[in-house]
HTML snippet that shows the backbone in 3Dmol.js (N, CA, C, O; Angstrom):
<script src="https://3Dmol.org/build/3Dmol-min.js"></script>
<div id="view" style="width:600px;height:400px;position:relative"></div>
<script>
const pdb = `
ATOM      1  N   UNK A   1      -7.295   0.429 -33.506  1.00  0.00           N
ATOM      2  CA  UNK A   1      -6.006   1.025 -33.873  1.00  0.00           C
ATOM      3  C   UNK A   1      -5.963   2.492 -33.443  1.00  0.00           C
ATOM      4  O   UNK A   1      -4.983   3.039 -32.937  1.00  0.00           O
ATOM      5  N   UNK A   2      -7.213   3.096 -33.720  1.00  0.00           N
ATOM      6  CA  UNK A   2      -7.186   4.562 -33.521  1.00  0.00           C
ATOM      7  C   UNK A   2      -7.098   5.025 -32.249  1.00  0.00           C
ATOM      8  O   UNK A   2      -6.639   6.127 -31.951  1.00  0.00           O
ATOM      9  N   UNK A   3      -7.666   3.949 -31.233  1.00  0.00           N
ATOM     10  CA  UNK A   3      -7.846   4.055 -29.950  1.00  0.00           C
ATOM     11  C   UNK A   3      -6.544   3.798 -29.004  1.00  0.00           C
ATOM     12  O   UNK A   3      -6.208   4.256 -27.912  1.00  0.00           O
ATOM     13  N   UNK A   4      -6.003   2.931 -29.839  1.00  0.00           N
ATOM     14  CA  UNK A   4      -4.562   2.476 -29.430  1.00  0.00           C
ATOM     15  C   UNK A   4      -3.286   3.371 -29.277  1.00  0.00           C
ATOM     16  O   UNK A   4      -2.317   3.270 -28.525  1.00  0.00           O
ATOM     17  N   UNK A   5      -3.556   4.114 -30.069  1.00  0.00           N
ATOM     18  CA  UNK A   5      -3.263   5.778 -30.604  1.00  0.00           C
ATOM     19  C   UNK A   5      -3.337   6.220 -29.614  1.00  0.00           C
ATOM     20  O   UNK A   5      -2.573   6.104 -28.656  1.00  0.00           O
ATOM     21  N   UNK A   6      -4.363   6.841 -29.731  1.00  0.00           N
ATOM     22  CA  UNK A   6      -5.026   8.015 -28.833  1.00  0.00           C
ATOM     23  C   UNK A   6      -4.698   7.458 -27.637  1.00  0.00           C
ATOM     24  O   UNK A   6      -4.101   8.315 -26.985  1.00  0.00           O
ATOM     25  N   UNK A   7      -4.810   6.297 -26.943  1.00  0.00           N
ATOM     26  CA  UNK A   7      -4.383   5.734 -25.253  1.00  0.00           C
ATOM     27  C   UNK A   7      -2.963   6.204 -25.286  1.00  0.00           C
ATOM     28  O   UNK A   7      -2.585   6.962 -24.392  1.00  0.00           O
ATOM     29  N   UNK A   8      -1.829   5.686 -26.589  1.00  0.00           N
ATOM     30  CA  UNK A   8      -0.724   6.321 -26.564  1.00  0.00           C
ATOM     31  C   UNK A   8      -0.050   7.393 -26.028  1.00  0.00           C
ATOM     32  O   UNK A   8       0.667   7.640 -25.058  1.00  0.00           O
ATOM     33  N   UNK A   9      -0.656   8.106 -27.266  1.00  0.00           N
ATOM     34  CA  UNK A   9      -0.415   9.610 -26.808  1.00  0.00           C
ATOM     35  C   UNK A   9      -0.646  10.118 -25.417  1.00  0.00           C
ATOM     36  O   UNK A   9       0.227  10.636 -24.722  1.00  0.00           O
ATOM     37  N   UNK A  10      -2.068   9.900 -25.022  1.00  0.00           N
ATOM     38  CA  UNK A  10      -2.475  10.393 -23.625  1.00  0.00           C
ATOM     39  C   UNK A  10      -1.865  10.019 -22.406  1.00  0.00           C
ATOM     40  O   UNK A  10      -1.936  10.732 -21.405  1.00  0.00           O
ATOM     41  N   UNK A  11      -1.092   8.618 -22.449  1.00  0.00           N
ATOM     42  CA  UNK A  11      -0.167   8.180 -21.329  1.00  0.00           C
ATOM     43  C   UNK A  11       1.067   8.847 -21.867  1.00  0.00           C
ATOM     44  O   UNK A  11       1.791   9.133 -20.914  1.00  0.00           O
ATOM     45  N   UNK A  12       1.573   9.192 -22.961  1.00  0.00           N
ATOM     46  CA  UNK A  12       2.545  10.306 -23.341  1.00  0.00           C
ATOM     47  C   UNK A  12       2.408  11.415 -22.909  1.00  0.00           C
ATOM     48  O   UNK A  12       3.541  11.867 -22.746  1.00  0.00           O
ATOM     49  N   UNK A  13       1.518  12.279 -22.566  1.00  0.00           N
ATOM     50  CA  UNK A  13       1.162  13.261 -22.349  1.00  0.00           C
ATOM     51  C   UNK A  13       1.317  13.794 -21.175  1.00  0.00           C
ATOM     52  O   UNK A  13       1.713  14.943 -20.977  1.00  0.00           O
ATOM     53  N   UNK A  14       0.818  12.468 -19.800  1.00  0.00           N
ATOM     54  CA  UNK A  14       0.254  12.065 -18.655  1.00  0.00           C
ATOM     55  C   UNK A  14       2.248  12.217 -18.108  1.00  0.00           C
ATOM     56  O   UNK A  14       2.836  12.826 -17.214  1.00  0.00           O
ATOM     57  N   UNK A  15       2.595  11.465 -19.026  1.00  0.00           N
ATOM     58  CA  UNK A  15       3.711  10.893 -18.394  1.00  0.00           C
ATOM     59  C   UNK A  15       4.657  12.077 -18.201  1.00  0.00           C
ATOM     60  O   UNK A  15       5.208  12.403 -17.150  1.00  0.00           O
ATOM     61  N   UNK A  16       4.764  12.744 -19.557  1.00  0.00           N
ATOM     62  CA  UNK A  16       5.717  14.262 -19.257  1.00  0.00           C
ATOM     63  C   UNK A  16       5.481  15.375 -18.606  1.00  0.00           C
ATOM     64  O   UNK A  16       6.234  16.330 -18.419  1.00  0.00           O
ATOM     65  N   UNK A  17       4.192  15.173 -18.206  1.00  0.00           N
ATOM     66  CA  UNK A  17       3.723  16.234 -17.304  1.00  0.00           C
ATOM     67  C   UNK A  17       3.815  15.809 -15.863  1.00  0.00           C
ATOM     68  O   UNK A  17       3.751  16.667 -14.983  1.00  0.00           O
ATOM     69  N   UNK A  18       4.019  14.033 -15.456  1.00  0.00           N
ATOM     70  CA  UNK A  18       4.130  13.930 -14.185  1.00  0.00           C
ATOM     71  C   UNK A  18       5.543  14.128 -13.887  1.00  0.00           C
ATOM     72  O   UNK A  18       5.928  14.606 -12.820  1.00  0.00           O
ATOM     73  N   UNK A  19       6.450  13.696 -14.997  1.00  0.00           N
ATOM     74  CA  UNK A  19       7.620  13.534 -14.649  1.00  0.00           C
ATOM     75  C   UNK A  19       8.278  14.751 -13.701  1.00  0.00           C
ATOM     76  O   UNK A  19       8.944  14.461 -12.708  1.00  0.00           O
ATOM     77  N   UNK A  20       7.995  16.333 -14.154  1.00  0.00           N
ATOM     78  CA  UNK A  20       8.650  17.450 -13.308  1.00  0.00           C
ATOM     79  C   UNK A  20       7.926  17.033 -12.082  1.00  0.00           C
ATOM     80  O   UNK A  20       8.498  16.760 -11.026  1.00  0.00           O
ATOM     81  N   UNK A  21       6.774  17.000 -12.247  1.00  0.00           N
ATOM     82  CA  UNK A  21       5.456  16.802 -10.986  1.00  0.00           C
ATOM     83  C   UNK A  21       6.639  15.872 -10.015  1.00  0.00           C
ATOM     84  O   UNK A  21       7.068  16.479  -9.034  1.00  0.00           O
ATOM     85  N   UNK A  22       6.899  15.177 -10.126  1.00  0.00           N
ATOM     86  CA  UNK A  22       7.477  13.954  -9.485  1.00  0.00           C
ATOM     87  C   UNK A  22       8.687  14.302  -8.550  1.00  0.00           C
ATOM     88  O   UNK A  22       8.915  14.161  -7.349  1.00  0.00           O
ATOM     89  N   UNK A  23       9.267  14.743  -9.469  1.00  0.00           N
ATOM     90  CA  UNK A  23      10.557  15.440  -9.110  1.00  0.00           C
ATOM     91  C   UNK A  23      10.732  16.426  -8.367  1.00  0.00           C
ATOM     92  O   UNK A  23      11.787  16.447  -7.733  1.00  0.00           O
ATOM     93  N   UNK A  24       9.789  17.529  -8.204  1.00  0.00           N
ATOM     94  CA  UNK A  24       9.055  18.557  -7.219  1.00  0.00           C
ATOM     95  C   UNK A  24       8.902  17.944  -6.310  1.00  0.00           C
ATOM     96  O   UNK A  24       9.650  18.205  -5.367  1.00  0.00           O
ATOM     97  N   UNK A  25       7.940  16.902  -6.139  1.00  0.00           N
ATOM     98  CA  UNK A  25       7.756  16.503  -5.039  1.00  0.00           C
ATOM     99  C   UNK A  25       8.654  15.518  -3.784  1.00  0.00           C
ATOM    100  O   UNK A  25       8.478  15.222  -2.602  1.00  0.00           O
ATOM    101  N   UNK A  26       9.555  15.282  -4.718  1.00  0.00           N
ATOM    102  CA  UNK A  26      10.601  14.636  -4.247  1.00  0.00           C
ATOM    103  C   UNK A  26      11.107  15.643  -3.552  1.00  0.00           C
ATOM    104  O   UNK A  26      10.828  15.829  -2.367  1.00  0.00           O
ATOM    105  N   UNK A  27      12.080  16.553  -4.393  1.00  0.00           N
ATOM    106  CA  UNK A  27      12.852  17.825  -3.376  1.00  0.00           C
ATOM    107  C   UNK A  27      12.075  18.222  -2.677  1.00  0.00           C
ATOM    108  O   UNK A  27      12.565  18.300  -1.550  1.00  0.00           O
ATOM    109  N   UNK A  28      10.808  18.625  -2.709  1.00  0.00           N
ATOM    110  CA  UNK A  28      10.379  19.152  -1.303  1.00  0.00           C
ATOM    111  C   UNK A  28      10.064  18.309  -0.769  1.00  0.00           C
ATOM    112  O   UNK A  28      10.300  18.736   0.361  1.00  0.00           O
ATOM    113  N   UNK A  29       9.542  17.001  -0.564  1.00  0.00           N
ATOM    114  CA  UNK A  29       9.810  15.922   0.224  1.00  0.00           C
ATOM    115  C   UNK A  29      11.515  16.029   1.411  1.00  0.00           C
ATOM    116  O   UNK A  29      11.605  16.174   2.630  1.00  0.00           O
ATOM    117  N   UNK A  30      12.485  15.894   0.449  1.00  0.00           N
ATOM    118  CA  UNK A  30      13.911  15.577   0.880  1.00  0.00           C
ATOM    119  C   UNK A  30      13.866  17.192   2.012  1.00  0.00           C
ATOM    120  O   UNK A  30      13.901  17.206   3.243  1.00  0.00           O
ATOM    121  N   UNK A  31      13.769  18.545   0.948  1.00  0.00           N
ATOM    122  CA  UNK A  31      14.087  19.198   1.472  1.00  0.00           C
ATOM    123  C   UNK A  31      13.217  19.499   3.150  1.00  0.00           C
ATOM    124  O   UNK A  31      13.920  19.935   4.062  1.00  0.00           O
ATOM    125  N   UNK A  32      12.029  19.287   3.360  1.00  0.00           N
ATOM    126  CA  UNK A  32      11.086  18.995   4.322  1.00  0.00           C
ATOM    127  C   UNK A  32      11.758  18.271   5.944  1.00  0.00           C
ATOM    128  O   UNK A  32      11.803  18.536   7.145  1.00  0.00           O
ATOM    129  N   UNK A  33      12.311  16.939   4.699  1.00  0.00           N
ATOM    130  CA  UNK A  33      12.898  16.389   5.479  1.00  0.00           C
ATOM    131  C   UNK A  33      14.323  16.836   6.320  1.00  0.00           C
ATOM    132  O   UNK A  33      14.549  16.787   7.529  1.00  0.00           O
ATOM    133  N   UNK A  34      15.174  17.283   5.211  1.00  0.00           N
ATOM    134  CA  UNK A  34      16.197  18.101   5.914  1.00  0.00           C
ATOM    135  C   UNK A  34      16.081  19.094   6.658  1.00  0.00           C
ATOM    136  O   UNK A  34      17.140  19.331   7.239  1.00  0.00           O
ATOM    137  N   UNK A  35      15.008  20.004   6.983  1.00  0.00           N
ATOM    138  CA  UNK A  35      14.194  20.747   7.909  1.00  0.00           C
ATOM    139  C   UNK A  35      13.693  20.302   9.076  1.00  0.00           C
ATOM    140  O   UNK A  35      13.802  20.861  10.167  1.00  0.00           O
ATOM    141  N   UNK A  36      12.908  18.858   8.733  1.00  0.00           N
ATOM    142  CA  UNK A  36      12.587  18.695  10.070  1.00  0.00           C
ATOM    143  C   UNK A  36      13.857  18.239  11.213  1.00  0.00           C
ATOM    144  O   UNK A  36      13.927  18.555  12.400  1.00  0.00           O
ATOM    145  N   UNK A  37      14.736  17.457  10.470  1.00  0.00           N
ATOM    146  CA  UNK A  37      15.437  17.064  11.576  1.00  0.00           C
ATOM    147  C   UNK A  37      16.176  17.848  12.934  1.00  0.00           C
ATOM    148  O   UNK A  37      16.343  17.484  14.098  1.00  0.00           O
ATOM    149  N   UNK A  38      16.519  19.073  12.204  1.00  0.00           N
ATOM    150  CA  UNK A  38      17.023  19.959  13.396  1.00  0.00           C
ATOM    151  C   UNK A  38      16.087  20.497  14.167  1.00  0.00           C
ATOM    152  O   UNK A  38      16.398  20.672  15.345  1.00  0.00           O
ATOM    153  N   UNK A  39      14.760  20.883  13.734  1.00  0.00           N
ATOM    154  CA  UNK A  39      13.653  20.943  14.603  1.00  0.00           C
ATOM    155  C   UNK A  39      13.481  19.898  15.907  1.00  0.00           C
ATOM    156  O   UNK A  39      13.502  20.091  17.123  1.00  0.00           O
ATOM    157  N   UNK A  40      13.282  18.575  14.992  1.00  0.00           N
ATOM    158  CA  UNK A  40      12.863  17.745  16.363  1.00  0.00           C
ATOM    159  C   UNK A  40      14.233  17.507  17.631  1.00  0.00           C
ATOM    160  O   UNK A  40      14.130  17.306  18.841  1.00  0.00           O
ATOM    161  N   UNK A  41      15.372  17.621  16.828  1.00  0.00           N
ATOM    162  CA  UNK A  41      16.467  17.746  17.830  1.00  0.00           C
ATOM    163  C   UNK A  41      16.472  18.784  19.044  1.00  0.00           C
ATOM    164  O   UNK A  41      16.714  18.412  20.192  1.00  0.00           O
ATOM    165  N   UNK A  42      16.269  19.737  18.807  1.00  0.00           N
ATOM    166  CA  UNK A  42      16.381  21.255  19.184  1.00  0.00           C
ATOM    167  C   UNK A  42      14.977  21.340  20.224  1.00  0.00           C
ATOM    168  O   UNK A  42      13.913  20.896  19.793  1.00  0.00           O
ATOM    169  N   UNK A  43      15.039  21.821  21.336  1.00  0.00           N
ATOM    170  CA  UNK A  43      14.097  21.777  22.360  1.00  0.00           C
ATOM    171  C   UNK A  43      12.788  22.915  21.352  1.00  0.00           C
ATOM    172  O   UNK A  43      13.026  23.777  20.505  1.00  0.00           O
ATOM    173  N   UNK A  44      11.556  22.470  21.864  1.00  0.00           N
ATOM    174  CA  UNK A  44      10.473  23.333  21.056  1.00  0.00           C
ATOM    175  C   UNK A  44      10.188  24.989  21.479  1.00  0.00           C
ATOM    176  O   UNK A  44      10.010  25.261  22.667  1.00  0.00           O
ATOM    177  N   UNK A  45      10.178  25.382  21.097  1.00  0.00           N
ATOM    178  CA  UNK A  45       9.536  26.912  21.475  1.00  0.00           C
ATOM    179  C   UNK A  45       8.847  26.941  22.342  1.00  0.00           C
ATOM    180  O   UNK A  45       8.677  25.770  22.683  1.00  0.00           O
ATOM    181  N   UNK A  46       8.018  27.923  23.283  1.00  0.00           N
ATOM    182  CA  UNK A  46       7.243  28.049  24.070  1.00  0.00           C
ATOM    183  C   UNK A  46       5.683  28.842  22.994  1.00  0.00           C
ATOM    184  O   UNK A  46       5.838  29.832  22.280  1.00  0.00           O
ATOM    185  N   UNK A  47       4.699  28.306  23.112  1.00  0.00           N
ATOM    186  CA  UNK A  47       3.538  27.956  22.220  1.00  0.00           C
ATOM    187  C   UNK A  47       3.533  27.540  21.138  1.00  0.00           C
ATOM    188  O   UNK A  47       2.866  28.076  20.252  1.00  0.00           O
ATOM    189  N   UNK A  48       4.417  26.280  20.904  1.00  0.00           N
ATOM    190  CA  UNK A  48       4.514  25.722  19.923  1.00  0.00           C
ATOM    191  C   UNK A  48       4.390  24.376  20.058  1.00  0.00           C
ATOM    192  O   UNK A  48       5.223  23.570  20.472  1.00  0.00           O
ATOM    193  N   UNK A  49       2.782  24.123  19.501  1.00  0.00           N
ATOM    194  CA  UNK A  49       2.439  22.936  20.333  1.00  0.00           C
ATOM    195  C   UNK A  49       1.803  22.503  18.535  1.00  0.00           C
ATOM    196  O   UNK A  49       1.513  23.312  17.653  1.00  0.00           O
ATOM    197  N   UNK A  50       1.759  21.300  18.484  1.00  0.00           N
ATOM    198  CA  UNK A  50       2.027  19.956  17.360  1.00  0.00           C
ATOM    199  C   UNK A  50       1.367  18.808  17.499  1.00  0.00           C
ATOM    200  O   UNK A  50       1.564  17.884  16.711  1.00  0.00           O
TER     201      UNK A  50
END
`;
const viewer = $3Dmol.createViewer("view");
viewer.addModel(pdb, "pdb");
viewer.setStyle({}, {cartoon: {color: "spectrum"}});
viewer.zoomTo();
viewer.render();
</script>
């Protein structure tokens, strides 16, 4: 019972702390993404090698 608890809580714990985590990583995911696209469109720089 006590353990059942305690697993509780700790995936409670786990969970509200990933949730911003998650969400961060999403927008800068998206936003990354909305960055790269005009890059790869757009001819590359000269020493800008990838």
């Amino acid at each position: 019972m006590a353990f059942s608890e305690y697993a509780l809580a700790l995936s409670g714990l786990l969970g509200t702390m990933l949730v911003p985590f998650a969400v961060l990583y999403q927008m800068l995911r998206l936003k990354r993404r909305a960055l790269r696209i005009p890059v790869r469109s757009a001819p590359a720089p000269r020493g800008y090698k990838r």
